[in-house]
N, C-alpha and C positions, 0 to 999 in steps of 0.2 A: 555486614554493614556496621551492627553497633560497635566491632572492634576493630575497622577502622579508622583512621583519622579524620578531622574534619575536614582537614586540606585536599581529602582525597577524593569528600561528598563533594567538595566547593566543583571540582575538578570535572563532574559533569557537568557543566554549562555545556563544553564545547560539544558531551552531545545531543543535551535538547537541541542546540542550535544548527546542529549539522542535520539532525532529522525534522525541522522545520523548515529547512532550506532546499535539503532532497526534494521534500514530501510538495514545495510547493514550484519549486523549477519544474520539477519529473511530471508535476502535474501542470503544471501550462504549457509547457511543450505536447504534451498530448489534446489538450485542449484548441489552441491554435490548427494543430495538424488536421484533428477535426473539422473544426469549423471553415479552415480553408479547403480541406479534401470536398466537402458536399456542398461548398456554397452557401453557408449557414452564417448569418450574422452571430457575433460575439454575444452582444447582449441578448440576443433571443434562445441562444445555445445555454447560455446562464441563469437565464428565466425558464428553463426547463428542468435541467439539472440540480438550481439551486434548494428547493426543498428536500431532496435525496440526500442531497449534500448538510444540510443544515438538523434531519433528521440521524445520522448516521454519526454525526457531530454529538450530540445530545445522547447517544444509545451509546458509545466507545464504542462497539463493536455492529461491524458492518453485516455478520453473520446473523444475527438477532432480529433485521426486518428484513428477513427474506421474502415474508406477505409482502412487505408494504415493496419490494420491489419487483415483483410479479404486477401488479398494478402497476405501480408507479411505470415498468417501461411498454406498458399497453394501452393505457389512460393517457400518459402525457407524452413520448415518444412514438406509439402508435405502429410498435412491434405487434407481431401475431401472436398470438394466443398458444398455436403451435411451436413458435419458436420459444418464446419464454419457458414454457412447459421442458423445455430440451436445453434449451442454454444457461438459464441460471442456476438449476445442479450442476450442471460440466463445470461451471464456471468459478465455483466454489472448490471445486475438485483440481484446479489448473493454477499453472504459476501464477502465485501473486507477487504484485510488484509490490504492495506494500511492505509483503513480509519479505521480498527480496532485500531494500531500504537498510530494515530494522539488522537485519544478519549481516550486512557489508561493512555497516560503519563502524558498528564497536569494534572489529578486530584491527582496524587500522587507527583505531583511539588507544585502543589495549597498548600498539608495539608503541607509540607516542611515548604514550603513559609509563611505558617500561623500562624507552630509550634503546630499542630495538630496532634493525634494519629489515625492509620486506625485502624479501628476495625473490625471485622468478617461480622457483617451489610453494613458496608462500602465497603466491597469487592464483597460482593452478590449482592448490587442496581448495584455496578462498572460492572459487569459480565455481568448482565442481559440487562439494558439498553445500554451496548456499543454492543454484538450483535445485536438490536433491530437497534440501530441507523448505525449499517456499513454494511447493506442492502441495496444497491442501493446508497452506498458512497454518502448521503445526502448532504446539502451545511454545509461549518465547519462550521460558525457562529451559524445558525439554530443548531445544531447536540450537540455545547457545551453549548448551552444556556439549553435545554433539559435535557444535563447534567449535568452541575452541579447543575438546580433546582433539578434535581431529587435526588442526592448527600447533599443538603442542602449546596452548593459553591455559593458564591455571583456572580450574574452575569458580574458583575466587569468587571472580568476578561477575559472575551471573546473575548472585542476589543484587550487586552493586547497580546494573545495568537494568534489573528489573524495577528497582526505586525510579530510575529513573524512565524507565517506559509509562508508569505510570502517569506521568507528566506530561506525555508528547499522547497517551492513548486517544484522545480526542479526537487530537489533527490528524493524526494515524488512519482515524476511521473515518472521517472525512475525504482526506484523502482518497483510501481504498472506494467511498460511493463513488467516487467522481469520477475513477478508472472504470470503476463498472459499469455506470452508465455511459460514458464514451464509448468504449469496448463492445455496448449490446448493441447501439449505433453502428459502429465498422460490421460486427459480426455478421446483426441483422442484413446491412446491405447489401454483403457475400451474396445472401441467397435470396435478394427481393424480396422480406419479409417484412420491412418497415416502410411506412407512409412517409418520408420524405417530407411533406407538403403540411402536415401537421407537426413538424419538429419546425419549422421555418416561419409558421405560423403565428406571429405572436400574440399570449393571454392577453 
């Protein structure tokens, strides 16, 4: 980064602003599908979630109140006891969408930035190796250096893109509760494990 240009630091705007925009479409489209799938009001779907959300904002990292979301989806969602015990390891362990997000957009900032054409190869390695790496949301450094050797991207750029994660990490982890919690919702109701009636119920 310090031996960089500054024209080059300027030059991530476009991707705070692409992973603000991801983080916050990818999340109301999930959100909506929710609340329209179980008959849940909007504002009472958000007066549930919102301290999860608001919490996970404040920590950057969504792995860190794994306690508080053990409670959080049996006190305020009104999942089972048994289920939580079983779904939120898996589910730390299972694709994340956040870290899906975070590995899609730089490479196609990267060919921008470089003045490069994506090609049909380029989209297939992009495919394959970002499922591969948003497994167990791996460390970003590690996760894009992977990627872009495996894209044929200079490593370069990893410290450059890491500056700038710092910046979105917040919304990032916000983001990531708000999937989670929706997510223990769908999952929970697979197996009739969640009270329904107290998610609908408003504080």
């Amino acid at each position: 980064i310090a031996s960089d240009s500054s024209s080059s630091l300027l030059d991530g705007w476009q991707f705070i602003v692409a992973m603000f925009l991801a983080c916050t479409i990818c999340g109301a489209i999930k959100f909506f599908h929710v609340a329209r799938k179980y008959k849940i009001r909007t504002s009472t779907l958000w007066g549930k979630l919102k301290p999860l959300v608001v919490l996970a904002f404040m920590s950057r990292n969504i792995t860190s109140i794994m306690r508080q979301e053990y409670e959080f989806c049996e006190n305020e969602l009104g999942i089972s006891h048994d289920f939580t015990s079983f779904w939120i390891p898996l589910s730390q362990a299972m694709l994340s969408p956040r870290a899906t997000l975070s590995f899609v957009i730089p490479p196609f900032l990267i060919m921008q930035f470089i003045d490069k054409p994506i090609s049909l190869p380029f989209l297939v390695v992009l495919v394959i190796v970002v499922l591969e790496l948003s497994i167990a949301d791996p460390g970003t450094a590690a996760g894009w250096t992977v990627l872009f050797a495996s894209l044929g991207l200079s490593s370069d750029f990893v410290g450059l893109f890491l500056a700038f994660e710092l910046l979105t990490a917040n919304y990032n982890a916000a983001y990531g509760a708000l999937q989670m919690g929706l997510e223990a919702i769908e999952s929970a109701a697979c197996f009739d494990a969640i009270d329904m009636d107290r998610i609908k119920r408003q504080a």
